[in-house]
N, C-alpha and C positions, 0 to 999 in steps of 0.2 A: 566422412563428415563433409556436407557442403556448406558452404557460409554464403549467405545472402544477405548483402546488406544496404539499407538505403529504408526511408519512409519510415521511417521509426518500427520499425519490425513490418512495415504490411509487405516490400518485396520476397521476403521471407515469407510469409502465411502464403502470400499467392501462389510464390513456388511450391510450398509444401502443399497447397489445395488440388493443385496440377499434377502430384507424383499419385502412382499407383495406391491404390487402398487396399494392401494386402500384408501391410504388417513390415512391409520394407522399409519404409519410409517412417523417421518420426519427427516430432518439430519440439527442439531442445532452445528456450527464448524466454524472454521477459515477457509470459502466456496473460499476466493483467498488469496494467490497465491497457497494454500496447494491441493487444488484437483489440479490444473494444474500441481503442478511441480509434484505430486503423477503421472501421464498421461506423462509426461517429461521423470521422473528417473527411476520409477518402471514397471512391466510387469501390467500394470493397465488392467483391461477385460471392463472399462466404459469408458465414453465420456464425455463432458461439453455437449450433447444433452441428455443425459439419465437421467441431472438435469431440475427441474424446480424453478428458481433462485426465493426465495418471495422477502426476501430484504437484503440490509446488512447496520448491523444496528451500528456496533461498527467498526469506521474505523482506525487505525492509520498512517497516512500520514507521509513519509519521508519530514523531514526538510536539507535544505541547511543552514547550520551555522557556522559562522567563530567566532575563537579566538576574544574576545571582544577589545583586543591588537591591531587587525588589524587595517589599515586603511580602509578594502574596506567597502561600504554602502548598494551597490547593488549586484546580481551578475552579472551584464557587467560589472563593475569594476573589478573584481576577473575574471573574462574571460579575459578583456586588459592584465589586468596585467600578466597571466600566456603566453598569446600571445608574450610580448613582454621580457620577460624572460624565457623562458621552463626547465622544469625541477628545477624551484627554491620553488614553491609551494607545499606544500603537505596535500593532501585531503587523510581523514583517511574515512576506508570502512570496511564493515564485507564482505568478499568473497562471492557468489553469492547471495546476499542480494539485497530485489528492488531498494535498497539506492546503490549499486554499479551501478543496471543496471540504476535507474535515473541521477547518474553523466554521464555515458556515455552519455545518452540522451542529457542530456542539454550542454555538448561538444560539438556535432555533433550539433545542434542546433544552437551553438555559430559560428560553424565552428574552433572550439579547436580543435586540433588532440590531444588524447589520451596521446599522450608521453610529451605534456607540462607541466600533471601536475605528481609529483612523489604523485603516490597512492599506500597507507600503507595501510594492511587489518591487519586487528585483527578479534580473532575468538571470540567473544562477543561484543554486544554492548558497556559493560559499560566499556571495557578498551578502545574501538575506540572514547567514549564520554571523557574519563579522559583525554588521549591526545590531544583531539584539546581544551578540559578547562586548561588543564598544559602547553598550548604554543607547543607541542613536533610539531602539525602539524595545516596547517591555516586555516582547514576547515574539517568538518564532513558531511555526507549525512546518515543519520538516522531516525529510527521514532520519531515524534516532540513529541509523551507522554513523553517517556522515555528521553527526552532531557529537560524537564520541570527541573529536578534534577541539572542542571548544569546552567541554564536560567541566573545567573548571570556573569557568565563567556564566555560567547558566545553571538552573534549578529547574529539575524535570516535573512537570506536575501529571501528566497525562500519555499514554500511549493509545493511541489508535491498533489495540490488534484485541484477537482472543485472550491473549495470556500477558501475564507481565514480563518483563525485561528484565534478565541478569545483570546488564549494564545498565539499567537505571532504577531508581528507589524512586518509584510511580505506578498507582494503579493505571490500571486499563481508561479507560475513557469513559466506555459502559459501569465500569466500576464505580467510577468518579459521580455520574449522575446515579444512581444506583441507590448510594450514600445519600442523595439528597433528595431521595423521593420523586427520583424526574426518570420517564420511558429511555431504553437504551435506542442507539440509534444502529443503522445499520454498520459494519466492522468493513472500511473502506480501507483496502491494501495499498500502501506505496507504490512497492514493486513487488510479484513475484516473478520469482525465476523456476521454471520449470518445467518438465515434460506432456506433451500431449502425442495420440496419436489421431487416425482419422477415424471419425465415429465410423463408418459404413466398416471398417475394419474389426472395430469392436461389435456391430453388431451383426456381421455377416462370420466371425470367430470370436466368439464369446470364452473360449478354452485358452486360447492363442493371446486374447487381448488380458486373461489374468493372469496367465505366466509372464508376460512381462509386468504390471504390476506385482505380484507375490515376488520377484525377482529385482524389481527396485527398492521393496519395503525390506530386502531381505540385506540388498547390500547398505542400505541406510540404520541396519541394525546391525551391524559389525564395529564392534569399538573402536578398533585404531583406525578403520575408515574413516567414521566420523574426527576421531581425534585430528588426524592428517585433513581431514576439513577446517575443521575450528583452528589449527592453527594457523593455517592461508586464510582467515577470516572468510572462511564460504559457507553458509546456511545448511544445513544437514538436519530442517525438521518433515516430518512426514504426517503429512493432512490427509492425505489419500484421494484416489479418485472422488469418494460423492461429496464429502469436505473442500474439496479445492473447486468443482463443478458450481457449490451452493456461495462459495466467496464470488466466483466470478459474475455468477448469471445478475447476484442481487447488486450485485457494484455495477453492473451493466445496469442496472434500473437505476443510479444515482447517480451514475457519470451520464446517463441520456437524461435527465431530468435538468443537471447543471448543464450540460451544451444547448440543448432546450432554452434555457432562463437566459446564456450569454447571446 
């Protein structure tokens, strides 16, 4: 195992771009949003095609959660409500954080404009978490692990992912508009964590590059593996390579869209 660290994962990808492509090498990392936005910010020399996505295994999904104080239940009620008051809400955010580009999302979705709700950034989560727990503002978009901490003081309305959350009683987001007769938007990941290798790898061994997939999906199907995951609080789902490929490519077209607009 080597550790490469620095540039928000890109000295990491660099190195891994530079090691041989013969199945020695693999790049074990936080594979979204960190190689994209590395291809976004930095003078990157690689691609999202120079990866070969296996899976992503540890996800954490931004949650939509309001002050426990409130009265909204859903988020169409918190969308009415900022519609017919603007500017009297306010949603706490970390500045280009997926949980800012998700609020947008699900505005435009709503057909919200932007300026009805007053959004407060903080540059850390845990002080954007204190204030929508201390009342300062009525709603957070954040990842739901890290919102676990405050779980008494907040009311979950929304998850940003595929599926719903055992720790929270909240549809999906796509869900959420779904219900209200409004188009899903694309399913924008917080973080994953998880494995790639080098495409020229997979595609110069195509045999070589699925035994190591069938051999990852196999130890993430072993009970007490997984159990001995969940209880270090470590993510042990399995998307698989073309699933984990189709999250990242399409969040790469909505993380260049919002660095575009900033």
């Amino acid at each position: 195992m080597i550790n490469q660290e620095g540039g928000g994962g890109h000295v990491g990808h660099t190195y891994f771009s530079q090691m041989p492509k013969d199945g020695s090498y693999f790049l074990a990392t936080s594979i979204h949003p960190y190689i994209s936005n590395a291809m976004l910010r930095f003078d990157a020399d690689y691609t999202l095609d120079d990866f070969a996505f296996i899976n992503g295994q540890w996800n954490d999904h931004d949650l939509f959660a309001v002050n426990a104080e409130t009265p909204y239940k859903t988020l169409a009620e918190f969308m009415e409500a900022a519609k017919a008051e603007p500017g009297k809400l306010k949603v706490s955010v970390v500045p280009g954080s997926t949980g800012a580009i998700n609020l947008e999302l699900a505005l435009e979705a709503f057909g919200v404009d932007k300026s009805a709700v007053n959004i407060v950034t903080y540059q850390s989560g845990g002080k954007a978490r204190t204030a929508v727990a201390g009342g300062q503002v009525d709603m957070t978009v954040l990842a739901a692990d890290g919102t676990l901490s405050i779980a008494e003081y907040v009311r979950p309305l929304a998850l940003a992912a595929d599926e719903p959350s055992e720790d929270w009683d909240a549809p999906t987001l796509n869900q959420a508009l779904e219900k209200n007769g409004l188009e899903a938007v694309p399913v924008l990941a917080g973080s994953m964590r998880g494995l790639a290798a080098h495409a020229e790898f997979k595609k110069n061994h195509p045999e070589a590059f699925q035994k190591m997939v069938d051999a990852y999906k196999a130890v993430l199907e072993d009970e007490a593996f997984v159990k001995s995951l969940k209880e270090q609080k470590i993510g042990a789902e399995w998307l698989g390579p073309e699933r984990t490929t189709e999250i990242i490519n399409s969040n790469f077209e909505v993380l260049k869209r919002f660095d575009t607009e900033e």
